[in-house]
N, C-alpha and C positions, 0 to 999 in steps of 0.2 A: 485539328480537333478543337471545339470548341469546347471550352472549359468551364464548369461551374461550381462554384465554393457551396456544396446543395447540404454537407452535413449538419452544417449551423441552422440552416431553413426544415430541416427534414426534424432537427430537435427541436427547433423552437415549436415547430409542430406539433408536435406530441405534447411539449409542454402547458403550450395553450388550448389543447385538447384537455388535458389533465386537469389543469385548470377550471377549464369550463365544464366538466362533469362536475365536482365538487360544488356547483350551482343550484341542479336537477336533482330531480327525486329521484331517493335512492334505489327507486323500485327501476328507474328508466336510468341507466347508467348509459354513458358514450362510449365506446371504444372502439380506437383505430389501431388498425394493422398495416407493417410496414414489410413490403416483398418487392424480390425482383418479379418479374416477367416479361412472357414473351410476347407478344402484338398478333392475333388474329384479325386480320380485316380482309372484307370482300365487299360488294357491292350495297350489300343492306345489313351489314352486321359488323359488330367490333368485339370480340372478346379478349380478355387475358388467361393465358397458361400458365399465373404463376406458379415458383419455385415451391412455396409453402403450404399453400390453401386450395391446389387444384384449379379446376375452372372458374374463372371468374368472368360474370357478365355487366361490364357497368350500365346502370339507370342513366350515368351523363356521357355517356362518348365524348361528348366535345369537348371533353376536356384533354381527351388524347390526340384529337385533330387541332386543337389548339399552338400543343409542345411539338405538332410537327413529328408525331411517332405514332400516324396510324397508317403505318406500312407491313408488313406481314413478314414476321422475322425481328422485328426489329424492339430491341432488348429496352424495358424502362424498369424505374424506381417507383413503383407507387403506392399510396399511405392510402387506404380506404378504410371504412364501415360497412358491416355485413346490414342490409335490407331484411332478403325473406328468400326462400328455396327459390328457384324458378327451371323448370326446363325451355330450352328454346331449340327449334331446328332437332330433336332427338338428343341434345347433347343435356348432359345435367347437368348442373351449375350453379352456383350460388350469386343472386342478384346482389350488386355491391354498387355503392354511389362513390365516386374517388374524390379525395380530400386533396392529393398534388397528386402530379407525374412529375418525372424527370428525366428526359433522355440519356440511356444509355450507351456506350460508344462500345459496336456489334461490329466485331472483328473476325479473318480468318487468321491463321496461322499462317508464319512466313516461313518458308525451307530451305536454306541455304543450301542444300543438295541437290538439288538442281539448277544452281548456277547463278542464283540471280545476285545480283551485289550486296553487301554489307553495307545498308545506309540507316541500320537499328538503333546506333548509338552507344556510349560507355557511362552517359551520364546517374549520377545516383538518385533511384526509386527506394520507397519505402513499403513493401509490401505491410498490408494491416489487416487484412481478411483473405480469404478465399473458399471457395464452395465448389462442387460438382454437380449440376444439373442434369435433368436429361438428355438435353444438347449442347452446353455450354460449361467452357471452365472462368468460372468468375472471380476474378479480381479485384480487390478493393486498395488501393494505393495512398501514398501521399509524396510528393515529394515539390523541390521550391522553383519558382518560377514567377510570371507575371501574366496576366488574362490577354497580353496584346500579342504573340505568341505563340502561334503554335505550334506542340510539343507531338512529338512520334512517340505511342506507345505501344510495343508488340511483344508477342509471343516470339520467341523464332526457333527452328527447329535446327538442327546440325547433326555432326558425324557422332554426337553421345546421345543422342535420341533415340533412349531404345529401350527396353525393361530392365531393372538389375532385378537384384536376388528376392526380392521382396515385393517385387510385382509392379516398382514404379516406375514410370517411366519420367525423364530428366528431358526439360525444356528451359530455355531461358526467358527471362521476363526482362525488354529492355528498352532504354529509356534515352531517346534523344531530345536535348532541351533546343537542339537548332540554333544556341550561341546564344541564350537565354542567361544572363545574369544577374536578373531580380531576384531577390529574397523572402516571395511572399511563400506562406506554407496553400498549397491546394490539395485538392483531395478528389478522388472520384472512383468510380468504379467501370471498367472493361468484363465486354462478353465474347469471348472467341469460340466458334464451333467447331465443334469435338470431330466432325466429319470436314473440316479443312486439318487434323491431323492422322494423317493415315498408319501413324504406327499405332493408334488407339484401338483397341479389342475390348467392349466390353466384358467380354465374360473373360479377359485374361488380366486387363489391367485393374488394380487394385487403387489407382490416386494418381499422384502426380511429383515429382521433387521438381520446384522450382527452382533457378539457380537468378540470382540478382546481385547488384550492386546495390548495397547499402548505403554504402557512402564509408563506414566504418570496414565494410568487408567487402573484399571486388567479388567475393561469390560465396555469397550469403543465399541459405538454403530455408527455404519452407514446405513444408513438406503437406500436403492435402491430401484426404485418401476419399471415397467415396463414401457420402454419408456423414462426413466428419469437417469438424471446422481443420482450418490449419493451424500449424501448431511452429512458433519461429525455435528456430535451431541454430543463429548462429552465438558467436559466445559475448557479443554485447551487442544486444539490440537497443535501438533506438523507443524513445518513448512508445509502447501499445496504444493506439487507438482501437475501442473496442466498438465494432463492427453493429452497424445499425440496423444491418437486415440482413446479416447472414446466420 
């Protein structure tokens, strides 16, 4: 997986957005919005499904053929400015110019129940966000390593994957650093779809209890429900990082 330290870029963003509104008149203000989504692309067209704002149709595509994420599925971070209404092809949409992307790493879920081997990892992740999309459970992490490196990061599913009483169902979040022993802090965000896990019911599952290694706790719980940011549960978490676009 290739890695990128994008949280410090995505604020400096904003900040220098902020910044350069404080310029312009105050009648013509700047604002950028920051979402995940999902990649529609076909032969003459590129749109985004994001998470927060609905359909989105960028003025500059090429910015998403640029980062290498105009493939259809495939999950990015990106900062835009709203244009003007636009309908295109039947769909309605709002015309938006993007400011960055950033690729996001679009995963399935892995099931230990059917036999395949354990090569997930023990090593300690920092769970710092999470969300429930319409097809995706997303992840926003930190944990330490070095950019030369790369690390396995999965969902895995097993024999306690199943609803409790409360309607969640229990997954592990796990983290192999592959014999990694640099000390850099990194961060990024994973999208796994909700149809590579097949115990998921929409109309019966309520969220998710994620189960992780902390570092502090071998099975440190966060708990996500639909609709809802997640909320940490174990009894000494590590510093919050507060989530840039969940």
């Amino acid at each position: 997986m290739k890695r990128r330290n994008c949280l410090q870029q995505i604020i400096g963003i904003l900040l220098c957005c902020t910044l350069f509104s404080s310029c312009l008149d105050d009648n013509e203000p700047e604002t950028f919005f920051p979402t995940l989504g999902t990649v529609n692309a076909d032969e003459n067209d590129i749109t985004i499904e994001s998470d927060s704002y609905g359909l989105l149709i960028p003025t500059n595509p090429g910015f998403i053929t640029s980062t290498q994420t105009d493939s259809t599925g495939q999950r990015i971070l990106a900062v835009f400015q709203y244009t003007e209404n636009t309908t295109k092809e039947g769909k309605t949409g709002m015309q938006v110019e993007l400011v960055r992307v950033n690729k996001v790493l679009t995963k399935k879920a892995d099931d230990l129940r059917i036999g395949i081997e354990d090569v997930f990892g023990n090593s300690p992740i920092q769970i710092t966000a999470a969300s429930i999309s319409q097809k995706h459970l997303n992840i926003q992490y930190e944990y330490y390593g070095s950019t030369n490196i790369s690390h396995r990061i999965s969902l895995v599913l097993n024999s306690e994957t199943q609803l409790d009483e409360n309607g969640l169902l229990q997954v592990e979040f796990r983290h192999n650093n592959q014999g990694d022993t640099y000390s850099e802090r990194l961060w990024g965000i994973v999208s796994y779809t909700l149809e590579s896990i097949p115990d998921y019911d929409e109309s019966k599952c309520k969220g998710f209890k994620i189960i992780y290694d902390s570092g502090a706790n071998s099975r440190a719980e966060w708990i996500v429900k639909i609709n809802s940011q997640g909320t940490q549960t174990e009894q000494n978490p590590s510093r919050y990082i507060e989530s840039c676009c969940f």
